[in-house]
C-alpha positions in Angstrom: 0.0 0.0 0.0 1.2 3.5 -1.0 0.7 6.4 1.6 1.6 10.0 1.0 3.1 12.3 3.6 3.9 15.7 4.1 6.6 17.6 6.0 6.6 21.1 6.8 10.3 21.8 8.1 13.4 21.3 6.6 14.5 17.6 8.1 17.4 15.5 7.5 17.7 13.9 4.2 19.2 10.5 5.6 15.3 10.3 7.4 13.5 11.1 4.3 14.9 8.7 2.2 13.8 6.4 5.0 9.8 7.6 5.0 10.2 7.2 0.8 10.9 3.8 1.3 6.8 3.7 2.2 5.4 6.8 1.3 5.3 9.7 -1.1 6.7 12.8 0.4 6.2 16.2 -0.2 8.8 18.3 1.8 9.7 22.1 2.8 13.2 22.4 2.2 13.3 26.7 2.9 14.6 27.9 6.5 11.3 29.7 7.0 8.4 28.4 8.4 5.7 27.3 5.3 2.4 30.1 5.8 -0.5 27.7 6.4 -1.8 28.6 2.5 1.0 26.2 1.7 0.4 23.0 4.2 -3.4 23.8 3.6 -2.7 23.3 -0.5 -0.5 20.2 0.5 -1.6 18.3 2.7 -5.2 17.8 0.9 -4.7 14.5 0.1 -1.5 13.0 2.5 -2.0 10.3 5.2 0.7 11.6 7.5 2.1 14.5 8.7 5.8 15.4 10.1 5.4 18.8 11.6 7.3 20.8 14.2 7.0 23.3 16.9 7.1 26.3 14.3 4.0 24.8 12.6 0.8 25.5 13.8 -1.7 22.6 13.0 -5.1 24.1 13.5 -8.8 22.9 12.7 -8.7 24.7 9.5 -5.3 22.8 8.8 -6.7 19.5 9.8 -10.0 19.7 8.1 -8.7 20.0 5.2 -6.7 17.0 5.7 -9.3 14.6 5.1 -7.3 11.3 5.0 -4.5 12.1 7.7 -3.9 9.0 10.0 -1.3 10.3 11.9 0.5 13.7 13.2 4.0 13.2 14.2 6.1 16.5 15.7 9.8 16.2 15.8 9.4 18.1 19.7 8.2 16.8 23.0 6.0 19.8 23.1 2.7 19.5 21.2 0.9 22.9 22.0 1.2 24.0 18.9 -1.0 20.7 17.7 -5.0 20.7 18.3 -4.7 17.7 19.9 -8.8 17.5 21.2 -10.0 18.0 17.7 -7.4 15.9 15.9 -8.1 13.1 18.2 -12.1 13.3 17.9 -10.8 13.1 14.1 -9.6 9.8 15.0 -5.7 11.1 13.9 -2.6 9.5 16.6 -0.5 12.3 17.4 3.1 10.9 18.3 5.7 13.0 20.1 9.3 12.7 21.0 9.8 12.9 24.7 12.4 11.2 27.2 15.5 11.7 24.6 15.9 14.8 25.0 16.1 15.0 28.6 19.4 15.0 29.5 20.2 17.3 26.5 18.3 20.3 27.5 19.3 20.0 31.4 22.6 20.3 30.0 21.9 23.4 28.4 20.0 24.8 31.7 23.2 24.3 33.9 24.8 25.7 31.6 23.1 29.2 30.8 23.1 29.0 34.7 26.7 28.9 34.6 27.2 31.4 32.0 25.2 34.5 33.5 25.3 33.8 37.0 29.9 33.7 36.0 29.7 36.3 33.4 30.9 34.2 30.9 29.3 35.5 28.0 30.1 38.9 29.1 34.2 38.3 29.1 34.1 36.6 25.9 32.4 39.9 24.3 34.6 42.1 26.0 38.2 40.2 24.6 36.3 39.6 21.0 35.6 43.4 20.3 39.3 44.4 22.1 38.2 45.9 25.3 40.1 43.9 27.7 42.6 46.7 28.0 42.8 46.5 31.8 44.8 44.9 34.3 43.7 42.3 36.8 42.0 44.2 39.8 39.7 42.6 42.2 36.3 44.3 41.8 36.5 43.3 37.5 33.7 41.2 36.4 32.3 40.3 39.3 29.6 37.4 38.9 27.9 35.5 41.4 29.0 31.6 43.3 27.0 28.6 42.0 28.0 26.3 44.6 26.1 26.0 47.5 23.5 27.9 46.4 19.6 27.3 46.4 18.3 26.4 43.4 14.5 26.5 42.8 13.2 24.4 40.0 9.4 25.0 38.7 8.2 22.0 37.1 10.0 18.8 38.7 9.6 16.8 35.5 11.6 14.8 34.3 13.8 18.5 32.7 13.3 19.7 36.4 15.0 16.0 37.7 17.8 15.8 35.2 18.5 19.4 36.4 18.4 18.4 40.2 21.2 15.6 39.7 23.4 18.5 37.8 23.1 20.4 41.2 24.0 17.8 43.3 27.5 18.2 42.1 27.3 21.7 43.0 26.3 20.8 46.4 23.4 23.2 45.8 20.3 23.1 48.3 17.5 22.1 45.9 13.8 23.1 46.5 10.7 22.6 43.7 7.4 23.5 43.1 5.5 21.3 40.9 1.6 19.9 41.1 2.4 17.4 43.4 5.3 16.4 45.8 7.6 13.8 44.0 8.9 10.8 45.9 11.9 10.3 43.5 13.9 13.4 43.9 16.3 14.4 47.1 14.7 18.0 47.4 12.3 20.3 49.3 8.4 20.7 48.1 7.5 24.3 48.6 4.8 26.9 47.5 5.3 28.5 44.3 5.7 31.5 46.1 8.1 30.3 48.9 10.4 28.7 45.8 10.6 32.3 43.9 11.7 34.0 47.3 14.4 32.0 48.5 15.9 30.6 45.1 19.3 32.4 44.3 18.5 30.6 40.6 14.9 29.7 39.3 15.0 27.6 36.5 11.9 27.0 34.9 11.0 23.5 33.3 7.2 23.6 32.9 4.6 22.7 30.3 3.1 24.8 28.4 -0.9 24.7 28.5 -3.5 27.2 30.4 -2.5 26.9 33.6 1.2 28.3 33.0 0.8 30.5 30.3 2.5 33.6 31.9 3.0 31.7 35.1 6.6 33.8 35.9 4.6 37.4 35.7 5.5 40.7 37.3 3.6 39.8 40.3 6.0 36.4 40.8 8.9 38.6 39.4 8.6 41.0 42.3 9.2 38.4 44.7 12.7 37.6 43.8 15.3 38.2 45.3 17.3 41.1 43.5 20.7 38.7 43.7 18.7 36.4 41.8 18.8 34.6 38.4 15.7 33.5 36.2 16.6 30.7 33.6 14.1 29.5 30.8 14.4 26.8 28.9 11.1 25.5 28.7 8.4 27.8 26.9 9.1 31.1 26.0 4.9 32.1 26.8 5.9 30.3 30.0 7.7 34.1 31.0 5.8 37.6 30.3 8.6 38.9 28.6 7.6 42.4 29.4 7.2 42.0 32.8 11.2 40.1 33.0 12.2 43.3 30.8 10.5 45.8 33.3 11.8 43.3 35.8 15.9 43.7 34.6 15.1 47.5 33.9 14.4 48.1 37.7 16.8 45.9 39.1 14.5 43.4 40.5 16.5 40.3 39.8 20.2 40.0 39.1 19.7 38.4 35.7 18.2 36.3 33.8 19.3 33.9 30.9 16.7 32.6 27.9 16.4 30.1 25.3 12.5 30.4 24.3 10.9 33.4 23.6 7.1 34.4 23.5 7.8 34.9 19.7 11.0 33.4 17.8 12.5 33.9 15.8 13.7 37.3 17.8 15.4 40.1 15.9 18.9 42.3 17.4 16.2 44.9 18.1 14.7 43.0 21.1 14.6 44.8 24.1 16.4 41.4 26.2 19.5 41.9 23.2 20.8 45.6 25.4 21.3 43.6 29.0 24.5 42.6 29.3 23.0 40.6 32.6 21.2 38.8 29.8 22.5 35.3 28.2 20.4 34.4 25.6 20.2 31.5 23.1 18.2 30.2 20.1 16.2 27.6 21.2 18.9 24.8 20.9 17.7 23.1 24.4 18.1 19.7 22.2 20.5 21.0 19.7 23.5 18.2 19.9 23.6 16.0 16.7 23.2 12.7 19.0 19.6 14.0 20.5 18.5 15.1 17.5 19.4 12.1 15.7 17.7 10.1 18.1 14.3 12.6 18.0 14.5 11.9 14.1 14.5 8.6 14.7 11.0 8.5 17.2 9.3 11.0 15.0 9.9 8.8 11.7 9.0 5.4 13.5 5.7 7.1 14.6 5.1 8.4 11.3 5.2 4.6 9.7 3.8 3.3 12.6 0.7 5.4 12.6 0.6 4.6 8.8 0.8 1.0 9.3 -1.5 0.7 12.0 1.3 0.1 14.8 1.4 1.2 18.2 3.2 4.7 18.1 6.4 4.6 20.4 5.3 7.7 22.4 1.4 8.5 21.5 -0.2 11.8 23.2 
């Protein structure tokens, strides 16, 4: 039997070939995201779809899909999916969680590292030629990581691989998440507790209704101003105005981001003119072994969703 599928990103060609080898495909090869007049035209008459987090898949997208089987996202975060109506459509919607766990906790400790240290800053200043100064001892001052508290909203399994990470760093840990976790060697606290006592706040939560905005000014307000916010989660998890307003007036210490509320962001951004600032492009999972291995769970549930198989992660 001969299935068609489309793919709205550019993806590896190695995986392609793979899908052709039971499907026609009909592929996005431009950086950009496709405008939904494109998947709309295209995916008419396909029984799969291979879509990412840049591609919104909406009624009107899946309605005029009209044989689609199967929605597979090359993320672990579906928001960007209809999932209620595409599943009272009777479409599987397959996802690619657990691989990249390790992978974007990496990243976390490591924007923690770099704007709590300064690291980004002293790069920058020997690059444009401004290290014209002897050593002195009030130059670049940044601020210890170890034996800190570290507050973690959303102990997940992000928020756990994060937790392990500051172990090492002999960091008291504390968390708030919807319910106490037995599995993790750290303090359950309010919400509210976690944001005032945290010297670092990494953030690790879901996007859906219930966090949308969930780090506003309000919450903002109650950290401490030697205090760091790090997102690596979802960039509508964070009112971006209210961390500007927040960085403007000195409420926290810093702050370092790899999702934004809109991406991609331009050099104009208001975050770009902090230097307290580290940000990055939304490469939480960007090593060539995790994305390999997301490739290879989004194709499987692709084919498997064709061929009537049991996805390897279904939502």
């Amino acid at each position: 039997m001969s299935f068609k599928v489309l793919i709205t990103f550019k993806f590896f060609q190695n995986w392609i070939e793979k899908i052709k080898e039971h499907a026609e495909v009909i592929t996005w090869n431009e950086e950009r995201a496709p405008d939904k007049k494109w998947i709309i035209d295209n995916i008419k008459d396909v029984d799969g779809l291979l879509c990412t987090l840049i591609n919104k898949i909406d009624k009107e997208i899946i309605d005029s899909a009209k044989k689609l089987k199967v929605i597979s996202t090359y993320s672990v975060g579906y928001d960007h999916i209809d999932v209620k109506y595409a599943k009272s459509k009777n479409i599987k919607i397959g996802y690619t969680p657990e691989v990249l766990t390790e992978t974007t906790a990496d990243l976390i400790f490591g924007l923690l590292l770099a704007v709590s240290r300064r690291i980004v800053e002293g790069d920058k200043l020997i690059r444009e030629g401004k290290w014209n100064i002897p050593w002195q001892p009030d130059f670049l001052l940044g601020y210890d990581v170890y034996g800190k508290t570290l507050g973690i909203i959303g102990m997940g399994r992000i928020g756990k691989a994060v937790a392990r990470r500051a172990k090492g760093f002999n960091m008291r840990i504390i968390y708030n998440s919807r319910t106490p976790k037995n599995d993790v060697e750290a303090e359950f606290v309010t919400l509210d507790q976690l944001l005032k006592e945290a010297d670092f706040v990494v953030v690790t939560v879901d996007l859906n209704e219930s966090t949308y905005h969930l780090i506003n000014e309000e919450r903002l307000r109650l950290m401490k101003p030697t205090s760091f916010l790090i997102n690596a989660s979802r960039g509508k998890v964070v009112d971006e105005n209210a961390l500007i307003k927040a960085l403007k007036e000195k409420w926290i210490a810093g702050a370092a981001v790899d999702v934004f509320e809109n991406e991609p962001i331009s050099s104009n951004h208001p975050l770009v003119r902090f230097n307290n600032v580290v940000l990055t492009p939304h490469i939480g999972s960007a090593t060539i072994e995790t994305r390999n291995k997301m490739a290879e769970i989004a194709v499987n549930n692709l084919l498997n969703g064709l061929l009537g198989k049991k996805l390897i992660y279904e939502v």
